[in-house]
C-alpha positions as CSV (number, residue, x, y, z in Angstrom):
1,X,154.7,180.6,261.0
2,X,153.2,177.1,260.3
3,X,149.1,177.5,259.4
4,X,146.9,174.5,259.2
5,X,143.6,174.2,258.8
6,X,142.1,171.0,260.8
7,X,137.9,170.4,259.5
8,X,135.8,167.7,261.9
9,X,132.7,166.9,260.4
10,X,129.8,164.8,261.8
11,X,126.2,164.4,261.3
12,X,125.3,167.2,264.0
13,X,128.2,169.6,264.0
14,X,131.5,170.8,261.5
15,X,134.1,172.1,263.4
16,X,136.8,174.5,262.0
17,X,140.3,175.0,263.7
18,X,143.0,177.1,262.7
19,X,146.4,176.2,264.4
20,X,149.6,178.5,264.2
21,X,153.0,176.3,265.0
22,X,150.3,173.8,266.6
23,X,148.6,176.0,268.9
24,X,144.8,176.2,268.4
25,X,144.4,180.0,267.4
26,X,140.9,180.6,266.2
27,X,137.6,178.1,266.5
28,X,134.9,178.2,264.5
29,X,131.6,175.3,265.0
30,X,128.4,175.4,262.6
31,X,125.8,173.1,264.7
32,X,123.4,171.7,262.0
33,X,120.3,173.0,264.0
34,X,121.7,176.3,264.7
35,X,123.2,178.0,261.8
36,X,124.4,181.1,261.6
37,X,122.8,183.5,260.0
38,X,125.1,186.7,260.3
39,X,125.5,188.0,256.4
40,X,121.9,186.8,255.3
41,X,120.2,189.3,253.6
42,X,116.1,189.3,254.0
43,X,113.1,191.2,253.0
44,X,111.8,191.8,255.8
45,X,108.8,193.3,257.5
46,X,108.9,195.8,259.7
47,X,106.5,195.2,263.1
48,X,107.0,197.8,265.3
49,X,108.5,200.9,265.3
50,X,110.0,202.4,268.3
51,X,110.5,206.1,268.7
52,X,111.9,206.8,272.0
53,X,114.6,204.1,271.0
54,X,115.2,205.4,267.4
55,X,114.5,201.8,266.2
56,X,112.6,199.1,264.8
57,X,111.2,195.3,265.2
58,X,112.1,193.6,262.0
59,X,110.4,190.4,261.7
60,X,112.9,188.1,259.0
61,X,111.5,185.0,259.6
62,X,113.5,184.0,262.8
63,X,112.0,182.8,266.3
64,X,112.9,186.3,267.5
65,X,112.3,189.9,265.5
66,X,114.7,191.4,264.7
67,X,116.7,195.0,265.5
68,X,117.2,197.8,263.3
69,X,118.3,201.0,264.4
70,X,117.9,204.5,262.0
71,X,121.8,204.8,262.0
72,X,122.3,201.7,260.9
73,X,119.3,202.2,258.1
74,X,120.0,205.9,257.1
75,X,122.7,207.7,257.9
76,X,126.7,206.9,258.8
77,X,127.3,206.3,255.6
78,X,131.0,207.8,256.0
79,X,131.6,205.7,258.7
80,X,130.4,202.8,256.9
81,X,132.6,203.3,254.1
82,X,135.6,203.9,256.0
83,X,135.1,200.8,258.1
84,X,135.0,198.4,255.4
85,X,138.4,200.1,254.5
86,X,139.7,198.7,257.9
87,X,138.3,195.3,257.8
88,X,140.4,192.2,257.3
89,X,136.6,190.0,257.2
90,X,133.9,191.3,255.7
91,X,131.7,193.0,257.4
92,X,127.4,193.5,257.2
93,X,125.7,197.1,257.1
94,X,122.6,197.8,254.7
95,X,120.4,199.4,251.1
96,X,119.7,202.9,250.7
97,X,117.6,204.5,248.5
98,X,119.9,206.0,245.1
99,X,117.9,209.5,245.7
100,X,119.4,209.7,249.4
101,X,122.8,208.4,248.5
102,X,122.8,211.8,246.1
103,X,121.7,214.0,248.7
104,X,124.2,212.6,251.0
105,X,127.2,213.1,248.5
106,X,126.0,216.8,247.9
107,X,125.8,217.6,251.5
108,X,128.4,215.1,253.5
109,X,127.2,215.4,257.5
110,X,130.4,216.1,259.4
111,X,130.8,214.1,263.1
112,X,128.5,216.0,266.3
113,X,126.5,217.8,263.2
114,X,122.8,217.4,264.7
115,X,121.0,219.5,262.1
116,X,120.2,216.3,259.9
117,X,118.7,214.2,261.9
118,X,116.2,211.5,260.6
119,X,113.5,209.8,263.2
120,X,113.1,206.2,262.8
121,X,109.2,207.1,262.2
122,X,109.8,209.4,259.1
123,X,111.3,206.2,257.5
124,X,109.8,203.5,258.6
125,X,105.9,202.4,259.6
126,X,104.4,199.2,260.9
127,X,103.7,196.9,258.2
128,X,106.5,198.3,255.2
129,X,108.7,195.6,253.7
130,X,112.6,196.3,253.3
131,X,115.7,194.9,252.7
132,X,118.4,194.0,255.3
133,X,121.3,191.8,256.2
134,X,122.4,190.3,259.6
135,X,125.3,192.0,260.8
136,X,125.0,190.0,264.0
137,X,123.5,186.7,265.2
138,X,121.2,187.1,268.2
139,X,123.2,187.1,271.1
140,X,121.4,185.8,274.3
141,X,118.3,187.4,274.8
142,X,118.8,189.9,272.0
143,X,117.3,189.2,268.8
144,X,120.3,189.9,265.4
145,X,120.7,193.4,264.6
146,X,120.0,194.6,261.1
147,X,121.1,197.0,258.5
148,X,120.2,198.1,255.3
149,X,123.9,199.0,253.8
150,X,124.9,195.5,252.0
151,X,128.0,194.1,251.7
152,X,128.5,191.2,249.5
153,X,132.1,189.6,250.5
154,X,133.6,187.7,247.1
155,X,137.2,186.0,247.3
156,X,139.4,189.4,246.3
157,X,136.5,191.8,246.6
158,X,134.1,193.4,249.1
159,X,130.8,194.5,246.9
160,X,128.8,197.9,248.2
161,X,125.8,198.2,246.4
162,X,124.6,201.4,247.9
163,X,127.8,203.2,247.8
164,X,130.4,204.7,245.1
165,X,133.5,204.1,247.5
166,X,136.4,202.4,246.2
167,X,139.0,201.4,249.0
168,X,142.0,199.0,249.7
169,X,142.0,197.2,253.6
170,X,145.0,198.9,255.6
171,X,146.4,195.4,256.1
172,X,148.0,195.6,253.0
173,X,150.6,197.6,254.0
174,X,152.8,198.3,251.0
175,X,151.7,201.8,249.4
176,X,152.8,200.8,245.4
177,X,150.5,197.8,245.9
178,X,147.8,199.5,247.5
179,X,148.1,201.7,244.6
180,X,148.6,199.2,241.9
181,X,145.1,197.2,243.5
182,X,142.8,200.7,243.4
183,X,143.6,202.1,239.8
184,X,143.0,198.0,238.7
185,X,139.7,198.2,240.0
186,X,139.0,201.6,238.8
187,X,139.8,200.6,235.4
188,X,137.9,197.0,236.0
189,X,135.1,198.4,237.3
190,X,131.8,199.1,235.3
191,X,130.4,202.7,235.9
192,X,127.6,203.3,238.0
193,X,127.5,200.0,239.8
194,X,128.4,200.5,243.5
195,X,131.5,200.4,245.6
196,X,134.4,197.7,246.0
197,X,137.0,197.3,248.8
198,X,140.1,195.5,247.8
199,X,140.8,192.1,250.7
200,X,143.8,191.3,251.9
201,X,143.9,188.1,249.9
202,X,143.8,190.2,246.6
203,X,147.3,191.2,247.2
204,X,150.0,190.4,244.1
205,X,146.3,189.0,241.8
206,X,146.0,190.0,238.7
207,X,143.2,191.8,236.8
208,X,142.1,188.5,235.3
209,X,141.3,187.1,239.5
210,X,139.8,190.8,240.1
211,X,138.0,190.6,237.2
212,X,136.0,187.7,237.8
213,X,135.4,188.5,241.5
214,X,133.4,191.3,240.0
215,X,131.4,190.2,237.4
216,X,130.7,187.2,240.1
217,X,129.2,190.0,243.1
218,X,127.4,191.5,240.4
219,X,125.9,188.8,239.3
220,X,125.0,187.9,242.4
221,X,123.3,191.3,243.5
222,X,121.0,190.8,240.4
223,X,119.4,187.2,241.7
224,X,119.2,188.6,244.8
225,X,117.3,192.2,243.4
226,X,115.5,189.4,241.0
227,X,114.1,187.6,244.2
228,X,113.4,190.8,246.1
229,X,111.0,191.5,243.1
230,X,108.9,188.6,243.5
231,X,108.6,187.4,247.1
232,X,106.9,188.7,249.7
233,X,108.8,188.7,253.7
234,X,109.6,187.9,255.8
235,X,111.4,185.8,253.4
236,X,115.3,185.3,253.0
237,X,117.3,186.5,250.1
238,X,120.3,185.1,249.8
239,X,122.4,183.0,252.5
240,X,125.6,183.0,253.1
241,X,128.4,180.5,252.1
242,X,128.6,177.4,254.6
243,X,131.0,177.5,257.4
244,X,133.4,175.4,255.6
245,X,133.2,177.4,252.1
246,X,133.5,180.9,254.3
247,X,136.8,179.2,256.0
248,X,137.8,178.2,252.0
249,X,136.7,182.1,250.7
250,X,138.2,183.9,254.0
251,X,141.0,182.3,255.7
252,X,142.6,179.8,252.8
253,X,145.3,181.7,251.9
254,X,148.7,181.0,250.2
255,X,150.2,181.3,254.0
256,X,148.2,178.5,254.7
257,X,150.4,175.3,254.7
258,X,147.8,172.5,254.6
259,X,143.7,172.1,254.8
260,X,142.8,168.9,256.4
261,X,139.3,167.6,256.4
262,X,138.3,163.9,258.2
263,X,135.1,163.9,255.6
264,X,135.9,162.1,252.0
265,X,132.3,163.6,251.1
266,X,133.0,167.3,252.4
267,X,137.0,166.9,251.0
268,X,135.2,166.0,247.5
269,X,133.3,169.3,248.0
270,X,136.1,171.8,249.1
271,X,138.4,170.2,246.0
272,X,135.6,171.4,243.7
273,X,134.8,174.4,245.4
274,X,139.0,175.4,245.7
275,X,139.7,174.3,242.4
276,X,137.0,176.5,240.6
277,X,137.7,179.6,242.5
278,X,141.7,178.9,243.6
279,X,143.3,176.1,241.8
280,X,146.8,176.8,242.8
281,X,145.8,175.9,246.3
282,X,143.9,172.7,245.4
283,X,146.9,170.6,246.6
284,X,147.0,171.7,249.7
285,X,143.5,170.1,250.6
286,X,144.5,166.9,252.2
287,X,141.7,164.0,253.2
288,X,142.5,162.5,257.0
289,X,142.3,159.4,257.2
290,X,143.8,158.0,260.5
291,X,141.8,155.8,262.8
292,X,142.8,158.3,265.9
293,X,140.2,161.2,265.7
294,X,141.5,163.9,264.1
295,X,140.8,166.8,266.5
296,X,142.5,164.1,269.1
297,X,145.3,163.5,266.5
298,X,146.2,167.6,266.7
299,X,145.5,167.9,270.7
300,X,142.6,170.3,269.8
301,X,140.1,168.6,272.1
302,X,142.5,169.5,275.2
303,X,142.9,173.2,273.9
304,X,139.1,173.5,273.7
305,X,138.5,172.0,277.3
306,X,141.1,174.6,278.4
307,X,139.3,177.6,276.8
308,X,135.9,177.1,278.5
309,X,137.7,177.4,281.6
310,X,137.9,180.7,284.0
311,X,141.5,180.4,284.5
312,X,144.7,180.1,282.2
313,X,148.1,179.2,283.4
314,X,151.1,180.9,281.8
315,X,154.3,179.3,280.8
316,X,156.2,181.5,283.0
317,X,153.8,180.5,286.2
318,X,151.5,183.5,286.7
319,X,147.7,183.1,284.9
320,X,144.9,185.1,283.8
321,X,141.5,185.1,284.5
322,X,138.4,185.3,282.2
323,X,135.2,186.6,283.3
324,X,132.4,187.0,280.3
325,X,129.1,188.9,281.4
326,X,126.2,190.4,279.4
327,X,128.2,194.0,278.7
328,X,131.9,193.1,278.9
329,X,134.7,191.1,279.3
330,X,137.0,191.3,282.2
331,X,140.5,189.4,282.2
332,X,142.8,189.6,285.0
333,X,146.9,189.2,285.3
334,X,148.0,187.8,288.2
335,X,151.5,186.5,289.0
336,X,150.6,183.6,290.6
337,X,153.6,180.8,291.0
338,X,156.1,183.2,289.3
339,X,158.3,185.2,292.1
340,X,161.2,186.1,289.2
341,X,164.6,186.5,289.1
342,X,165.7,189.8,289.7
343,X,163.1,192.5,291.2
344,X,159.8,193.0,291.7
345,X,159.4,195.3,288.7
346,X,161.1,192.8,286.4
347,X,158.8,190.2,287.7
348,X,155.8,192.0,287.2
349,X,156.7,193.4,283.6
350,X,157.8,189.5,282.8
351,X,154.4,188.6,283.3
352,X,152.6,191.0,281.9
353,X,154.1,190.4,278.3
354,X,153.5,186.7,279.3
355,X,150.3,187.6,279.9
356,X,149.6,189.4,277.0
357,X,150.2,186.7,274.2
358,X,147.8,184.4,276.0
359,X,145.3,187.3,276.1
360,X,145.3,188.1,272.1
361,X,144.9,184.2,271.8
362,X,142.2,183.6,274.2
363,X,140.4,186.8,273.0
364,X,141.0,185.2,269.2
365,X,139.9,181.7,270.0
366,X,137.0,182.5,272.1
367,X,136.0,184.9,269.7
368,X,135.4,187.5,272.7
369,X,133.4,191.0,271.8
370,X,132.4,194.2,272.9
371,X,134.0,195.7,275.6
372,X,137.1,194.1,276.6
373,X,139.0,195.6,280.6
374,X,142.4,194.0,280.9
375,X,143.4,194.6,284.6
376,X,147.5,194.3,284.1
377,X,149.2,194.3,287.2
378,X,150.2,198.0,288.5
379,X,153.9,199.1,287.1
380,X,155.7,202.1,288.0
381,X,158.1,202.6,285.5
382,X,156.9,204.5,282.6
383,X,159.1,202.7,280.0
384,X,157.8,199.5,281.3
385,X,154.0,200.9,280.5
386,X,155.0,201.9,277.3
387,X,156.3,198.3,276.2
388,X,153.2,196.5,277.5
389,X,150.9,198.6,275.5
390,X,153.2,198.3,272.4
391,X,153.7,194.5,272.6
392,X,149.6,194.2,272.8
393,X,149.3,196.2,269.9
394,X,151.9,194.1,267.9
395,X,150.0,190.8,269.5
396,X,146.9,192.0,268.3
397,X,147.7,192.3,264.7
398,X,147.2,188.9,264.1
399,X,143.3,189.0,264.9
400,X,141.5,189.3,261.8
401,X,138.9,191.0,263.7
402,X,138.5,194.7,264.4
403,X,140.1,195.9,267.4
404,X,140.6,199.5,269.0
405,X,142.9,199.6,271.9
406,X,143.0,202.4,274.4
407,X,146.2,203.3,276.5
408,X,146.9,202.2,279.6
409,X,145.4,204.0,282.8
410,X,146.5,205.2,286.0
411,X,145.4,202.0,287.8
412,X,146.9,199.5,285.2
413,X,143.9,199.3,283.1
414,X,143.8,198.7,279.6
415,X,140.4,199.1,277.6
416,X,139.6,197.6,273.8
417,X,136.9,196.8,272.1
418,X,136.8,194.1,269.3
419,X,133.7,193.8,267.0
420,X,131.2,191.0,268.1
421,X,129.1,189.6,265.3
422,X,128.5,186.0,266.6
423,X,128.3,184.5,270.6
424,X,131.1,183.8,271.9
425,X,132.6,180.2,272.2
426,X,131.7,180.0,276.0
427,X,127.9,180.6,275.2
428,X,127.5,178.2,272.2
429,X,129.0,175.1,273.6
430,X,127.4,176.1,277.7
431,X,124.7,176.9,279.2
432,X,123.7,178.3,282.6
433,X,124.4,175.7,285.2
434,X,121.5,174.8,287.2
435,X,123.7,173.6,290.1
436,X,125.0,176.8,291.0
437,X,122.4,179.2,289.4
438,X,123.9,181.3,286.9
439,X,127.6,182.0,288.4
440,X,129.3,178.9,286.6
441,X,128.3,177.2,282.9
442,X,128.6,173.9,282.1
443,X,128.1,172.1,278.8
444,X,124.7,171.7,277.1
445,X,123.1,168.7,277.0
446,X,123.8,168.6,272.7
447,X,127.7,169.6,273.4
448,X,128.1,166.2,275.9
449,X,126.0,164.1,273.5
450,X,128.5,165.2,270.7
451,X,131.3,163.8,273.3
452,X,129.3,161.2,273.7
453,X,129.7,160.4,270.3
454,X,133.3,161.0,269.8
455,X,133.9,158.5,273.4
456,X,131.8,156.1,271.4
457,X,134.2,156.4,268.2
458,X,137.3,156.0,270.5
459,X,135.7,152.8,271.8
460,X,134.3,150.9,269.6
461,X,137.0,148.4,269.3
462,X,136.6,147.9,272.8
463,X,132.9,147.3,273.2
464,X,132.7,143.6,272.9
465,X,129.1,142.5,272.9
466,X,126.0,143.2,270.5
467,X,124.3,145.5,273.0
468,X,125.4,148.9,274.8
469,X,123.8,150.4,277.8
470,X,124.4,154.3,278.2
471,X,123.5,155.5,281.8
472,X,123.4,159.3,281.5
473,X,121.2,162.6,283.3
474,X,117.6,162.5,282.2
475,X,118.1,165.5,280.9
476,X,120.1,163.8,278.3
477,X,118.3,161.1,278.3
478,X,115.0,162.8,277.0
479,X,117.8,164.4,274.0
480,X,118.8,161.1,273.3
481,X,115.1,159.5,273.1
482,X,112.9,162.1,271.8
483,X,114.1,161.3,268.3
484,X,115.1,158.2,268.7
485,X,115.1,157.3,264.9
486,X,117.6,159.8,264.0
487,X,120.0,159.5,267.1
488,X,120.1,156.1,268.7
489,X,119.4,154.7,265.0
490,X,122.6,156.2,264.0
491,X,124.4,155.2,266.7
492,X,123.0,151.3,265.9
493,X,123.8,151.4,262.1
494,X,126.9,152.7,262.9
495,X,128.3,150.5,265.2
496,X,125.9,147.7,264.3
497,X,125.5,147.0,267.6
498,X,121.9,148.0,270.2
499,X,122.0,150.9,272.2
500,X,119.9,151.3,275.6
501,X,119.8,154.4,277.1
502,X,119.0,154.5,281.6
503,X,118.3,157.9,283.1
504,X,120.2,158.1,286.6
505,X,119.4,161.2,288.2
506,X,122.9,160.7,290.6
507,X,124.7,161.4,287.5
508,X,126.1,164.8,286.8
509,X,124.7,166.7,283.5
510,X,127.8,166.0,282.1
511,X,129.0,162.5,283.0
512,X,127.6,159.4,281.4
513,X,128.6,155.9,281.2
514,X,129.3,153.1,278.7
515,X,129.2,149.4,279.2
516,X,128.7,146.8,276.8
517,X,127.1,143.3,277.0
């Protein structure tokens, strides 16, 4: 399989695309004035505790406070460590205090065990400071969730401060390489100094590559116990890596074919950053530099119009459709133009493996979470059950993300759940539509003035004339003139050329118009 990975920066956005054989598989966007912040670690404060709900109010410094639950601070430590095992990413849980971590190891808590239970209020009171990391952005109304067990992801490595556990992710299947990769870290590591997981990139390295992956998370877990000592929170830590450098760290692999990057200043930064860390990949960093637009150039525009919509055609005629609420995701399988060749049961097993491979790429590029139904259509033979749920399972081994699949039911139900750390795609590029109140999304007012932009790029040889009038929606009208030194003076030094902007409230949100003069 073909891998590329296709980087589109601008002034207000970077966008990340990784494409198997050509098709847009994963999507990742970092929106200058919304970063994310899943993997920070703060000193926080805590504001509120909340014993009927066996959590706290965390204030970090963010707009909303932030969630911490007692699990997630004091206990599941077992689960924790056995998680990280599974993970292909890294993941974010948080720091315990050494004395507990003892206790725990001399008395392990087995699942449904009640009789050492902690309250939230035994641990925490209003006003205490402690130390936490994102393990999720806020997510609509919900302000990011918290916890103490850090994780500090390096190239080869996953650091545990808190925890003695040494594990190997199950993606690396081979047992005399899982093997070789544990008693190189047990020899490599210092004593007393925490927990590692082996990554999947760390496969066939060396202990020279393990060895400074170490030495580099340990040095960084001293800055950040350094700046702990002497700041006061809400206060952040230590942030993590950019999106471009997390894309370099956690998805640049040697299966990668080629990096692309439309940005000679951020193609300079990810040759430095490559060739300190990886240099035997620095040649496949490529600068693009084609007039066409590069996400144009790879047809990954299209593909990302396609997967803010409800419905998805299959190949073989049938489509699925995607419905996102607050607590799950329901996808549908319907047959739609197919009618088959041979018999209804043929038919409708064709398209459910149709189905599926769309499913596990939607699910991948959206970046869905949580709860995930998949309503298959209803077969009767058991054999044809059986392949469905085995060809999803297969599909989904490609997504990097934790995923749990359950078997099919009675009524041709399938339920998974895949970790959500981040919104989906759907809710960072929409919002609610005010034309229809809630049951349909369109795009936000800064998504259409970032297409706004790229229309501009496309055009410019064809606006003849020094000045350009935009008629757009007031709504983005008052985005495009409330800083009208940054925006429209961009747009002017750009294109040398002035820029007018008229409000017509008959235009849809999303439609404007360009004419120059």
């Amino acid at each position: 399989m073909q891998k590329e990975i296709v980087i589109n920066v601008t002034e207000a956005e970077t966008r990340v695309s990784l494409l198997e054989n050509g098709i847009l598989a994963e999507f990742y966007i970092e929106q200058k004035t919304r970063r994310n912040c899943t993997g920070n670690i703060y000193k926080g404060k805590v504001n509120k505790v909340l014993p009927g709900m066996q959590a706290a109010f965390v204030d970090i410094g963010l707009s909303k406070d932030a969630f911490l639950y007692v699990t997630d601070f004091f206990d599941h430590l077992e689960e924790y460590e056995q998680k990280l095992a599974d993970e292909e990413t890294p993941i974010f849980d948080l720091p315990i205090d050494e004395p507990y971590l003892a206790a725990k190891r001399s008395r392990p808590r087995k699942r449904g065990d009640k009789s050492n239970n902690t309250s939230i209020e035994s641990l925490l009171t209003e006003g205490q400071e402690v130390m936490v990391q994102v393990a999720k952005e806020p997510i609509g109304t919900k302000g990011a969730r918290l916890t103490s067990h850090i994780s500090l992801p390096g190239r080869y490595l996953v650091y545990m401060p808190t925890v003695e556990h040494i594990g190997v992710s199950r993606r690396i299947a081979a047992a005399g390489e899982r093997q070789r990769l544990k008693d190189l870290l047990k020899r490599l590591r210092p004593p007393d100094c925490g927990g590692f997981i082996v990554r999947t990139a760390a496969e066939g390295q060396g202990a020279k590559q393990i060895e400074a992956d170490i030495q580099f998370l340990l040095n960084l877990w001293n800055s950040i116990q350094k700046r702990k000592e002497n700041t006061t929170a809400p206060t952040i830590l230590h942030s993590d890596l950019d999106l471009i450098c997390k894309i370099i760290r956690d998805v640049f692999t040697d299966n990668v074919t080629r990096l692309l990057v439309d940005s000679e200043e951020e193609y300079q930064r990810c040759l430095e950053f490559v060739d300190a860390a990886l240099p035997n990949l620095t040649h496949k960093i490529k600068l693009y530099l084609k007039e066409k637009p590069i996400f144009d150039y790879f047809n990954i525009e299209a593909q990302l119009e396609k997967a803010l919509k409800r419905k998805v055609w299959l190949k073989s005629g049938g489509y699925i459709i995607i419905e996102e609420t607050e607590a799950l995701v329901a996808i549908d399988v319907n047959t739609g133009k197919y009618v088959g060749k041979k018999n209804l049961e043929e038919t409708v097993l064709k398209t459910n493996l149709d189905a599926i491979r769309e499913i596990v790429r939607q699910v991948r590029l959206r970046d869905l979470g949580g709860i995930i139904v998949i309503d298959f259509i209803d077969m009767e033979k058991e054999d044809h059950r059986r392949k469905v749920i085995e060809s999803f399972q297969e599909q989904l081994k490609a997504d990097r993300t934790r995923t749990n699949v359950q078997q099919l039911s009675e009524l041709g139900l399938v339920e998974m759940t895949r970790k959500r750390i981040r919104q989906s795609l759907g809710r960072i590029l929409t919002k609610t539509c005010p034309y229809c109140h809630g049951d349909g999304r369109i795009k936000s007012e800064l998504t259409v003035y970032h297409v706004l932009l790229r229309e501009l790029s496309r055009m410019s040889g064809r606006l003849i004339g020094d000045e350009v009038l935009i008629r757009v929606h007031p709504n983005l009208a008052r985005l495009l003139l409330e800083n009208r030194s940054r925006r429209l003076s961009h747009m002017e030094k750009l294109y040398q050329k002035k820029f007018t902007v008229q409000a017509d409230e008959n235009l849809h949100e999303i439609e404007f118009n360009l004419s120059a003069f």
